[in-house]
SEMARRO-579427 format. One record per residue (C-alpha): residue number from 0; x, y, z. Coordinates in steps of 0.05 Angstrom, whole numbers, plus 5000, padded with zeros to 4 digits. Example, Ala and Ser with C-alpha at 12.3 -4.5 7.8 and 13.67 -1.06 7.14 Angstrom:
SITE,0,5246,4910,5156
SITE,1,5273,4979,5143
This chain:
SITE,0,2195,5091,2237
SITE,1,2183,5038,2182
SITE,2,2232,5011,2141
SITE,3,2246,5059,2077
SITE,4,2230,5021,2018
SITE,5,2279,5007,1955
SITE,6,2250,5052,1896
SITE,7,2245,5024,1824
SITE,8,2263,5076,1774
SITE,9,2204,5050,1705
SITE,10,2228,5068,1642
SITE,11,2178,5043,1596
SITE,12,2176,5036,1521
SITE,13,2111,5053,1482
SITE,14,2048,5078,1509
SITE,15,1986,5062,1483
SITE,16,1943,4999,1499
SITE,17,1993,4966,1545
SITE,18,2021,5026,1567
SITE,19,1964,5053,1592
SITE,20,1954,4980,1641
SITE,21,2021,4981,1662
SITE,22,2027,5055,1678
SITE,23,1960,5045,1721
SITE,24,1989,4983,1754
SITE,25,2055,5019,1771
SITE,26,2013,5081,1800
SITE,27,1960,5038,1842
SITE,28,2004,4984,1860
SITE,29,2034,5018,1925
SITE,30,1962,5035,1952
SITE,31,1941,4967,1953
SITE,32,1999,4925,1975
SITE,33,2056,4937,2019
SITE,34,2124,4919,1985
SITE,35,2195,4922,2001
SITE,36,2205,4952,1930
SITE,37,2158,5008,1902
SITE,38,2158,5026,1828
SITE,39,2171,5105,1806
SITE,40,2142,5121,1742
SITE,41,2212,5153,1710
SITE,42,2205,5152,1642
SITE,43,2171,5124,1587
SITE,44,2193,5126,1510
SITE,45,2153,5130,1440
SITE,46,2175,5159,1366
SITE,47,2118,5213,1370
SITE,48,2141,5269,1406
SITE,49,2072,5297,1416
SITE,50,2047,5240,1423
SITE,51,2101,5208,1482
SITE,52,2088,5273,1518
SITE,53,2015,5276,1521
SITE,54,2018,5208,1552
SITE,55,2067,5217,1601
SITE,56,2036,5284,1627
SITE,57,1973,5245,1628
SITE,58,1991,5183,1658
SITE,59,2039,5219,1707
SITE,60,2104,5198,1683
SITE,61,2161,5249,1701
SITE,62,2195,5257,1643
SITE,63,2195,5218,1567
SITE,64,2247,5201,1512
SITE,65,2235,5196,1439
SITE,66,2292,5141,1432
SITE,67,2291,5078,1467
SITE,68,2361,5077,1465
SITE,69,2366,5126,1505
SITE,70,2316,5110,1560
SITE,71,2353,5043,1566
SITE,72,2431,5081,1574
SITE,73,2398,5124,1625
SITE,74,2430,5122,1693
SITE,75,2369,5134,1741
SITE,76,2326,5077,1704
SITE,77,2327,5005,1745
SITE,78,2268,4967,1701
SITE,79,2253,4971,1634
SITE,80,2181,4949,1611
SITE,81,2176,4934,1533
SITE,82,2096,4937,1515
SITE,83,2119,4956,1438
SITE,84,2102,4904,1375
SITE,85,2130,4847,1374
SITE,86,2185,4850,1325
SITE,87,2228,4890,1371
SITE,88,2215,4862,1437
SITE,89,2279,4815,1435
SITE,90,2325,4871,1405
SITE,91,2301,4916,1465
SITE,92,2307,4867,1517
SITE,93,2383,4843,1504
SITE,94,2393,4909,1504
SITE,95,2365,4926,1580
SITE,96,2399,4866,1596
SITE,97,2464,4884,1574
SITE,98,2450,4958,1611
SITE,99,2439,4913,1674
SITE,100,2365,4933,1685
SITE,101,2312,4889,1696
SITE,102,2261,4874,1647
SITE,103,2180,4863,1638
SITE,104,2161,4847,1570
SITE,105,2104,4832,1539
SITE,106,2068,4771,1503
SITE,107,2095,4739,1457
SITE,108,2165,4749,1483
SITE,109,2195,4753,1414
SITE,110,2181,4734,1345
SITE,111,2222,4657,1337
SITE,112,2239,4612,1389
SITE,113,2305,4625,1366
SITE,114,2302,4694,1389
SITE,115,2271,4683,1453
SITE,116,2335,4633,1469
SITE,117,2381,4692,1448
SITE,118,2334,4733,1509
SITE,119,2336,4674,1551
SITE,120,2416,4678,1552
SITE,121,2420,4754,1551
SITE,122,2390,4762,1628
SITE,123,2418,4704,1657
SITE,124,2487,4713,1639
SITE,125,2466,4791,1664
SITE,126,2441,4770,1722
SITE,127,2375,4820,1718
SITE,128,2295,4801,1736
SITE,129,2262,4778,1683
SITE,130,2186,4776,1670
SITE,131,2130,4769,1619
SITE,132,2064,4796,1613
SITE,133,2013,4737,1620
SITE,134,1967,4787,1665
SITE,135,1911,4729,1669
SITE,136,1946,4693,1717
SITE,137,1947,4735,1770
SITE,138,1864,4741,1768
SITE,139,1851,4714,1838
SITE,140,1797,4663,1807
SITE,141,1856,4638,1764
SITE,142,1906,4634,1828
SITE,143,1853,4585,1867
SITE,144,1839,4549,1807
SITE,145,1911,4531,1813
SITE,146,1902,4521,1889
SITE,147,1845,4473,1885
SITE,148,1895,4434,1829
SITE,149,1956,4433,1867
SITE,150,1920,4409,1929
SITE,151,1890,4347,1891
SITE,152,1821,4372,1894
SITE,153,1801,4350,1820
SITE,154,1856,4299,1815
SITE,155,1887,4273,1754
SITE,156,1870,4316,1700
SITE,157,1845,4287,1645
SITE,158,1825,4348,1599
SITE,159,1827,4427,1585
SITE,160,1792,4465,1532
SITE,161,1814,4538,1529
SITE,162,1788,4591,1477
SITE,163,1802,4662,1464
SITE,164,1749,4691,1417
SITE,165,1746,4763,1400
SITE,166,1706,4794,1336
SITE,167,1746,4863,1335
SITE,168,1769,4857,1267
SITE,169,1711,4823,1231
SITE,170,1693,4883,1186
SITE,171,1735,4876,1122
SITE,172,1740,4949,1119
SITE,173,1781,4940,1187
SITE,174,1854,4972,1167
SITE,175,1912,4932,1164
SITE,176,1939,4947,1234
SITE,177,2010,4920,1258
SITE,178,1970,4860,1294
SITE,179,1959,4835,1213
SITE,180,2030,4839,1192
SITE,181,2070,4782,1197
SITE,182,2136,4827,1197
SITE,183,2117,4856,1260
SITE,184,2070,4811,1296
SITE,185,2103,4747,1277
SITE,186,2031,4718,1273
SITE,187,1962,4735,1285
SITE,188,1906,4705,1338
SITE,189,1952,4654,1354
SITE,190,2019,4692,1384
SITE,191,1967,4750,1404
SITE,192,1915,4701,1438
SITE,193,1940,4627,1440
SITE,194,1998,4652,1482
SITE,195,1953,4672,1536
SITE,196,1917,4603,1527
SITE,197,1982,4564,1529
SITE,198,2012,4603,1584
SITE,199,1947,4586,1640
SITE,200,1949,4513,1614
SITE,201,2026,4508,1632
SITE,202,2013,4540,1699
SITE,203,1942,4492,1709
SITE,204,1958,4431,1674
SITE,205,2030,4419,1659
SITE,206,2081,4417,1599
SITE,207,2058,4399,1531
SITE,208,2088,4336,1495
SITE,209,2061,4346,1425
SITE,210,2008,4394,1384
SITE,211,1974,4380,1315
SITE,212,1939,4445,1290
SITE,213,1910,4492,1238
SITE,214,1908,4567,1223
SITE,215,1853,4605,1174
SITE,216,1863,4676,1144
SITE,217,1791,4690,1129
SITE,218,1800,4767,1102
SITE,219,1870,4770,1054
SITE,220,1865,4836,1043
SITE,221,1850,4904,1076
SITE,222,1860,4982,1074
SITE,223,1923,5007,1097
SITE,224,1920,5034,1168
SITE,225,1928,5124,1170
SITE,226,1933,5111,1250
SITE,227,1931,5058,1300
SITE,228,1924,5049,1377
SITE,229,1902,4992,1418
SITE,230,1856,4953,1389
SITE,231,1825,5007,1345
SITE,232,1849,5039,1283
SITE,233,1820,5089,1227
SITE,234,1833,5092,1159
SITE,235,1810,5134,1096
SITE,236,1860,5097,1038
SITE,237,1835,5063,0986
SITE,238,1897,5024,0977
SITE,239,1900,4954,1008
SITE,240,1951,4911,1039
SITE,241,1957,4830,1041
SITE,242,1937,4798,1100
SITE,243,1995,4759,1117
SITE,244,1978,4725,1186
SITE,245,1922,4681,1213
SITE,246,1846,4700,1236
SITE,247,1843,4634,1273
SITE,248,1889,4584,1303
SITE,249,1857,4515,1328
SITE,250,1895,4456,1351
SITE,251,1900,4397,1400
SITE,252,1948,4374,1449
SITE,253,1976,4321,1498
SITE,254,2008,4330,1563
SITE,255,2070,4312,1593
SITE,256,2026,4280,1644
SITE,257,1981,4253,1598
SITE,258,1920,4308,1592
SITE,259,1890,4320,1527
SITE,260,1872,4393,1517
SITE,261,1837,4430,1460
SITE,262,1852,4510,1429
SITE,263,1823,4563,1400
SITE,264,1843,4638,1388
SITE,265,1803,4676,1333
SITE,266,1790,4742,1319
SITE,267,1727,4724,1281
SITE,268,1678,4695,1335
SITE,269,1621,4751,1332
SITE,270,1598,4776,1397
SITE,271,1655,4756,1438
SITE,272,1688,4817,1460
SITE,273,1749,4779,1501
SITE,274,1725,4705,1506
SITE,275,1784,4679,1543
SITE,276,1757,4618,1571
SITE,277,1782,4539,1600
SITE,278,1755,4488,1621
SITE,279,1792,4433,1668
SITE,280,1765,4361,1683
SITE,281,1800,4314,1727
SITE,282,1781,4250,1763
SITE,283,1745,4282,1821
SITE,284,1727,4348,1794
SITE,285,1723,4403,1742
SITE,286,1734,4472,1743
SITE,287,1718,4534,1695
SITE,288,1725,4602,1686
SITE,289,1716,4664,1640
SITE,290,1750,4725,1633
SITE,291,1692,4765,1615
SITE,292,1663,4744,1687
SITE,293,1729,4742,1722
SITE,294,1714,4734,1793
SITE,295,1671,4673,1793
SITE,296,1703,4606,1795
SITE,297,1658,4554,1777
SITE,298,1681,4484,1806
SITE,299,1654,4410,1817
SITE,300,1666,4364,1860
SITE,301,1643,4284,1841
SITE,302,1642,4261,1915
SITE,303,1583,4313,1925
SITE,304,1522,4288,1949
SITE,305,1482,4249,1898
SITE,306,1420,4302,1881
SITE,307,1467,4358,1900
SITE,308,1516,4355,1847
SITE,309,1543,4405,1798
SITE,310,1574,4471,1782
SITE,311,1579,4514,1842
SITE,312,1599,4586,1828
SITE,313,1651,4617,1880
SITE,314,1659,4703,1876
SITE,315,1737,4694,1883
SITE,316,1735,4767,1926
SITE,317,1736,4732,1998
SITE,318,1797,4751,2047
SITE,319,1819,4684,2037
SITE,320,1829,4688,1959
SITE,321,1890,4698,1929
SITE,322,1906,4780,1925
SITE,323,1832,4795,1951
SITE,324,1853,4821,2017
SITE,325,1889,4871,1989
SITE,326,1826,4915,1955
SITE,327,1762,4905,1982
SITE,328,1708,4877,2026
SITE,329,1684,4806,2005
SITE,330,1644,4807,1951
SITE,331,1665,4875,1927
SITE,332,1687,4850,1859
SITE,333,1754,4869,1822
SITE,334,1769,4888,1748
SITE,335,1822,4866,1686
SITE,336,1865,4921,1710
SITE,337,1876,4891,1777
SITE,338,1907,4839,1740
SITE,339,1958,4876,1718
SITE,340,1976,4906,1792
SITE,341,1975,4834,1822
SITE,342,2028,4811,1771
SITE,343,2064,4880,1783
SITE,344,2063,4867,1845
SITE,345,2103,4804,1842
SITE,346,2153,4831,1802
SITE,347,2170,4882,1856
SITE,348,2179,4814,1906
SITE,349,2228,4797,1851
SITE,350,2269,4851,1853
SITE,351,2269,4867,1922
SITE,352,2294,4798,1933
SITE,353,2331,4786,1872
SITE,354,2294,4730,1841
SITE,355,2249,4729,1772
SITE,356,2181,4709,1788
SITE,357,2143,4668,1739
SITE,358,2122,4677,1692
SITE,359,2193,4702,1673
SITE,360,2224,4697,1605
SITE,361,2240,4617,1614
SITE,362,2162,4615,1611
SITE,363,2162,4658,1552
SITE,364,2214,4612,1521
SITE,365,2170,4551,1532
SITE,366,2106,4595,1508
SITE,367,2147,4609,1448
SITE,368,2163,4531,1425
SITE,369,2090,4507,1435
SITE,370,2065,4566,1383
SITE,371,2118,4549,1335
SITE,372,2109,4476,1337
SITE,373,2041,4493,1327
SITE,374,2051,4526,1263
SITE,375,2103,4476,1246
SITE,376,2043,4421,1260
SITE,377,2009,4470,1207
SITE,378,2057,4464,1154
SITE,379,2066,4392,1160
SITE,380,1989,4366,1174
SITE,381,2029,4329,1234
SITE,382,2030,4318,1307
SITE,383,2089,4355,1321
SITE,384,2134,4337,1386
SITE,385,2154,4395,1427
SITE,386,2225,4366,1443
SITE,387,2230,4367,1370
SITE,388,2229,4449,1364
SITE,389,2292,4466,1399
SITE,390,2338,4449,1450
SITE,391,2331,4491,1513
SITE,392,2388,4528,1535
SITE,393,2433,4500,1593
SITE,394,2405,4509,1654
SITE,395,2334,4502,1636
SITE,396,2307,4432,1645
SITE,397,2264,4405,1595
């Protein structure tokens, strides 16, 4: 007889977009991989009544709640996983933390770096996992790109150029959706989208030292949103709202270790669905990739033979590559909700063997200074330091 594994009670608040990821990653995740600790899908937790329980008969949750509260105080719940707006991520998560259950959030982690400290302090002084959503590193073509780094294989890096483009909200009849509300969101492309971009150049490149940027709001006003979910929305109003976040968020960077990098996140690049895209070049290499062609790592080596150099494109599926074995046959190529299970998949490592694997809220802490000294760059027309946004809290090295 095997060993009987350690069950993980979910209780999950909201439902929609990320819901719908996560609950997939908690339901596929023991079928793929074989882990001391195996998630139960509990509970999950929305305002709609109708709307909570529709989900969680269809996504095969056992039972909902229409207060989060609640979900949090309740006894058979180990993990809670926040995938609400952002305004009430940090509220939520000092709360689980407090209950003593561990906690996934999602991207940003909160809305001010001063907030995410307040998180920061909440779970270590509980003593509970921690994690944050930053799905896109746990695409195997993104785990050897940081193989092929760590091992020296490019060298010293000299640069990385990262974009997110999306066009979703381009139509200025688009409805003013939570995403365009400062109040909720905290900001627009750049906490939604930067953060992803800042978060794989931490993991591939290092720290950042300092930022200079700029932000555009290119529609200011639009019709207020009837109803909402995902990345979609509807309205019929003719009243309008103010735009009160940015369309577009561009800046430049240096490195701790002195790489120079370049950003972009916009919501107003036409034809790119989800653009997110880097490019690294170091002293004996370069490597790329694309979301929107996620298995495929294209990488270059400059001690090729002469005539033979360039790009080569590797289909990251191979036994060998990072989560591969776990689905298919070589070749057989993986999707953007696999993602999601790899990362889940981690988290259940952590708790099994009580340890919060990164990226865990000190990387969403870190995430959360480079996008506010970004916007602090923005206010300023400045290079702004990142030592000069706040001082970590003890325990976390600079």
């Amino acid at each position: 007889m095997g060993v009987e594994k350690k069950k993980i009670n979910v209780g999950m608040i909201g439902y929609k977009f990320m819901g719908k990821a996560h609950s997939n990653a908690y339901r596929n995740l023991p079928f793929f991989f074989d882990t001391d600790a195996v998630p139960v899908l509990q509970a999950i937790a929305g305002r709609d009544e109708k709307g909570v329980q529709a989900a969680a008969n269809k996504m095969g949750w056992a039972s909902y709640e229409t207060d989060w509260r609640k979900l949090i105080e309740r006894k058979d719940i180990d993990l809670i996983d926040i995938g609400t707006p952002n305004n009430v991520h940090a509220e939520m998560a000092i709360a689980a933390a407090r209950a003593g259950k561990h906690i996934i959030c999602e991207k940003p982690l909160t809305m001010t770096v001063e907030q995410a400290q307040q998180v920061l302090q909440a779970v270590k002084e509980a003593g509970v996992v921690h994690m944050i959503s930053h799905n896109y590193r746990f695409a195997p073509a993104v785990q050897f790109a940081k193989k092929l780094i760590s091992e020296g294989r490019i060298g010293k890096i000299y640069h990385i150029r990262a974009t997110y483009l999306q066009d979703w909200i381009m139509d200025p009849e688009f409805p003013l959706v939570w995403r365009l509300k400062k109040e909720v969101s905290g900001s627009g492309a750049h906490g939604d989208l930067a953060a992803h971009i800042i978060d794989l150049a931490r993991f591939l490149v290092g720290e950042f030292k300092e930022v200079i940027g700029m932000m555009e709001t290119f529609i200011k006003e639009r019709p207020i949103a009837e109803d909402s979910g995902g990345l979609s929305a509807g309205s019929t109003n003719n009243e309008k709202g103010e735009v009160d976040v940015d369309d577009a968020s561009i800046f430049m960077a240096r490195f701790e270790n002195g790489a120079v990098g370049t950003f972009e996140a916009t919501r107003f690049a036409g034809g790119n669905r989800n653009g997110n895209r880097f490019e690294i070049n170091g002293e004996k290499g370069s490597i790329r990739w694309d979301l929107e062609n996620m298995n495929n790592l294209e990488v270059y080596f400059a001690d090729d033979e002469q005539g033979l150099q360039g790009f080569r494109t590797i289909n990251c599926t191979e036994q060998h590559h990072p989560y591969a074995a776990a689905y298919w046959p070589d070749g057989h190529i993986i999707g953007y909700e696999h993602t999601f299970i790899n990362m889940m998949t981690e988290l259940m490592k952590g708790i099994a063997n009580g340890y919060s694997p990164s990226p865990n809220f000190e990387d969403g802490l870190r995430n959360q200074i480079v996008l506010e000294a970004v916007e602090r760059s923005v206010q300023t027309e400045k290079w702004t330091k990142i030592n000069e946004i706040s001082l970590l809290p003890s325990g976390v090295e600079k």
